[in-house]
DOKOL-959365 format. One record per residue (C-alpha): residue number from 1; residue in one letter; x negated, y, z. Coordinates in Angstrom, 1 decimal, padded with zeros to 4 digits. Example, Ala and Ser with C-alpha at 12.3 -4.5 7.8 and 13.67 -1.06 7.14 Angstrom:
2
1 a -012.3 -004.5 007.8
2 s -013.7 -001.1 007.1
END
This chain:
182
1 x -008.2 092.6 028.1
2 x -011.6 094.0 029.8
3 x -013.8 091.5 030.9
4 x -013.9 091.9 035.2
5 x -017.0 091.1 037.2
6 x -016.5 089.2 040.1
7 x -019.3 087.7 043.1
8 x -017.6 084.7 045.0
9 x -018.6 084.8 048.3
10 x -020.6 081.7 049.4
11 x -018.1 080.5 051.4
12 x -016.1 079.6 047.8
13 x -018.2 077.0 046.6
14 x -017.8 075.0 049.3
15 x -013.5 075.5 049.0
16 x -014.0 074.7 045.1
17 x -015.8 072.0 045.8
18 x -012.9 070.3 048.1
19 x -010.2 071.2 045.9
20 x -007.9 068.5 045.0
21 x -008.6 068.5 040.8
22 x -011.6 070.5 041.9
23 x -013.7 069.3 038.2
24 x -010.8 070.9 036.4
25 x -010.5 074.0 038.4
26 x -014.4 074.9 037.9
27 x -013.8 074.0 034.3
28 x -011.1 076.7 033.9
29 x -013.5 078.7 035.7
30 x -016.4 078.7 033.5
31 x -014.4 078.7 030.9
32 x -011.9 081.8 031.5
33 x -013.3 084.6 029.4
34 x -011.4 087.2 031.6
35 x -014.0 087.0 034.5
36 x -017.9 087.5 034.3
37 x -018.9 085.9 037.5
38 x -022.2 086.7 039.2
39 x -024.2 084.8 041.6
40 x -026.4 086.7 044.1
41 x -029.8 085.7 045.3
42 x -028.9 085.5 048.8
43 x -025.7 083.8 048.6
44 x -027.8 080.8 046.4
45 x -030.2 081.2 049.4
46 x -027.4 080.3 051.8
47 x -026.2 077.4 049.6
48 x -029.5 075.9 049.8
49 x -029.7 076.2 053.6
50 x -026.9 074.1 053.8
51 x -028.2 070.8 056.0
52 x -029.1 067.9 053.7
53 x -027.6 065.0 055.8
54 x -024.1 066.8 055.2
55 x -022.7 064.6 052.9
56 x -018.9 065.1 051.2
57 x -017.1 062.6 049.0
58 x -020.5 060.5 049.0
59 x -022.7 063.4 047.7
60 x -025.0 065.7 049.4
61 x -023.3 068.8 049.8
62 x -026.1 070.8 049.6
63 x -026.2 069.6 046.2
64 x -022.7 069.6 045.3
65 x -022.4 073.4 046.2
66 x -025.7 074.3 044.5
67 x -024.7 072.7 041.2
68 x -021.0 074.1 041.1
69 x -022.8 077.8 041.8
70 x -025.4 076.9 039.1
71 x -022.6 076.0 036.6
72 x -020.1 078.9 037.1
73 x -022.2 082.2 038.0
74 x -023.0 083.7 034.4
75 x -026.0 085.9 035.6
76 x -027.6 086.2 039.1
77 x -028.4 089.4 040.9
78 x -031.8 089.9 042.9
79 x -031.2 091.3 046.8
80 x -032.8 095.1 045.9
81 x -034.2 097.7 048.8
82 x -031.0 100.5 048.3
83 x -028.7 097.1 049.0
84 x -030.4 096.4 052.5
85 x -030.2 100.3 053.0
86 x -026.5 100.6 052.3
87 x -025.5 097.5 054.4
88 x -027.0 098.8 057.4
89 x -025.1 102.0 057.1
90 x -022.1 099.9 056.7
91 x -023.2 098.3 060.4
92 x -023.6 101.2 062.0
93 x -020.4 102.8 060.3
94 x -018.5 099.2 061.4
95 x -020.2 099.9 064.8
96 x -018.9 103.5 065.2
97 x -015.3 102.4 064.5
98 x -015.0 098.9 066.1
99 x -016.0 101.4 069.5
100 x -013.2 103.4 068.1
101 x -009.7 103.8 070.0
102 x -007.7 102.5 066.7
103 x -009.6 099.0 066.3
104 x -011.2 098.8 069.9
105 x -007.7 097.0 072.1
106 x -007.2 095.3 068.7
107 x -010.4 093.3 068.0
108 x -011.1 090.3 069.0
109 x -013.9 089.4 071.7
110 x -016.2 087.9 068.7
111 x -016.0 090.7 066.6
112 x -016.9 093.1 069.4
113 x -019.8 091.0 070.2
114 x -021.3 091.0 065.9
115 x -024.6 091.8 066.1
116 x -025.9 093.3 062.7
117 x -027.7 090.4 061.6
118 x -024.1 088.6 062.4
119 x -022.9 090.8 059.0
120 x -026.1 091.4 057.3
121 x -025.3 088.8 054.5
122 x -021.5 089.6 053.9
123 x -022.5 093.8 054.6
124 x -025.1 093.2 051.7
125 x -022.6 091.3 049.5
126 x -020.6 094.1 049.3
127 x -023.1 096.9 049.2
128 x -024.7 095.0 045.9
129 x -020.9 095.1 044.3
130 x -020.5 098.3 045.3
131 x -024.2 099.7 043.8
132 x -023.6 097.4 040.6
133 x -019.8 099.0 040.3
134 x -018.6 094.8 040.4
135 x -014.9 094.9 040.4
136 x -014.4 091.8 042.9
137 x -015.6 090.3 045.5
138 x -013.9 086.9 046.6
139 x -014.3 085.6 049.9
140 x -012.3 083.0 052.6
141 x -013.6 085.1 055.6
142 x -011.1 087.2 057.0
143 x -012.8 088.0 060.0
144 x -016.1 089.6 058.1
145 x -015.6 090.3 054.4
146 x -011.8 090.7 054.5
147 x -011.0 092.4 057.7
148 x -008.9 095.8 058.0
149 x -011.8 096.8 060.2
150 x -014.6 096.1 057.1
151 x -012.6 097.5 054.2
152 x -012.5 100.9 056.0
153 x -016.2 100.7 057.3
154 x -016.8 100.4 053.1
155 x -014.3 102.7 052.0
156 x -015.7 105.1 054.2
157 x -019.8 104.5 053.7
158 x -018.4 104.3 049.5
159 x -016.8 107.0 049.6
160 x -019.5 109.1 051.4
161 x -021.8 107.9 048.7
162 x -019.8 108.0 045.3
163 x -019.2 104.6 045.4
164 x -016.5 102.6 044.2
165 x -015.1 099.4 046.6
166 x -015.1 096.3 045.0
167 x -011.5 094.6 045.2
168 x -011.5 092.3 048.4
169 x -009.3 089.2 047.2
170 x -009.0 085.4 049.0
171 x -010.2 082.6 048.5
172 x -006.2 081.5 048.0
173 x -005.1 084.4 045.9
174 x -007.9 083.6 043.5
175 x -007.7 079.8 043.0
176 x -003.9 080.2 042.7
177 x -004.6 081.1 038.8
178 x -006.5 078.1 038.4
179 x -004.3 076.1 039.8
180 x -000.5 075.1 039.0
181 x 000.2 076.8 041.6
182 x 001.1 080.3 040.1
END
């Protein structure tokens, strides 16, 4: 079986970390030979922007996060200039077809209101996948990341640019192979 490379979305280390046998789940994790995951400078950055008096299960979270990212994430990749460039052609592509008549009645009121520095961070996620050909991206955000509305602004901006997608999977569809839950 091919190895598949795979960027978890920072939003997953905090839903590892409250996972009810959440020790044995990042152990599977690190473990499963299938998936070669790779952190991402920025989401790290995020992680350690996460307030230090937050405190989960008696630990700082902010240190909880940062270790389970440091023990799972096999190779990190730095933010690079044609990344920054490609997410803001996904904004203004996301722009040109939230405006659109076929997402426009259907959006909600926040996501007409996303500014681009509102998506920079999950619009760069997925242009670094896409430049680095990663096969997954796994995220909980189904407003941003996940959205009907995003996977067409990519598809679109991908395909313009000989680009391949990364797979868009959840959070839940992801940890169910962890879990006993299969």
């Amino acid at each position: 079986m091919r190895q598949r490379d795979c960027i978890l979305d920072t939003n997953v280390y905090g839903e590892l970390l409250t996972e009810r046998n959440s020790v044995e789940i990042i152990e599977k994790i690190r473990e499963d030979k299938s998936i070669n995951i790779y952190g991402l400078d920025l989401i790290e950055k995020e992680l350690k922007e996460t307030p230090i008096e937050v405190r989960y299960q008696n630990r700082l979270l902010k240190e909880a996060v940062l270790s389970i990212y440091k023990e799972i994430i096999n190779e990190q990749i730095p933010l690079f200039p044609l990344a920054k460039y490609l997410a803001s052609e996904y904004y203004i592509e996301f722009d040109r077809l939230r405006n659109s008549g076929k997402y426009h009645k259907s959006l909600s009121q926040k996501i007409k209101k996303y500014k681009e520095a509102d998506l920079k961070v999950d619009f760069q996620i997925i242009a670094i996948a896409s430049l680095k050909s990663i096969d997954i991206v796994v995220s909980t955000d189904q407003r941003t990341i996940l959205s009907q509305i995003a996977e067409d602004t990519y598809n679109k901006i991908n395909s313009i640019n000989k680009l391949r997608t990364p797979k868009l999977v959840r959070y839940s569809d992801f940890i169910r192979r962890y879990t006993n839950e299969q």
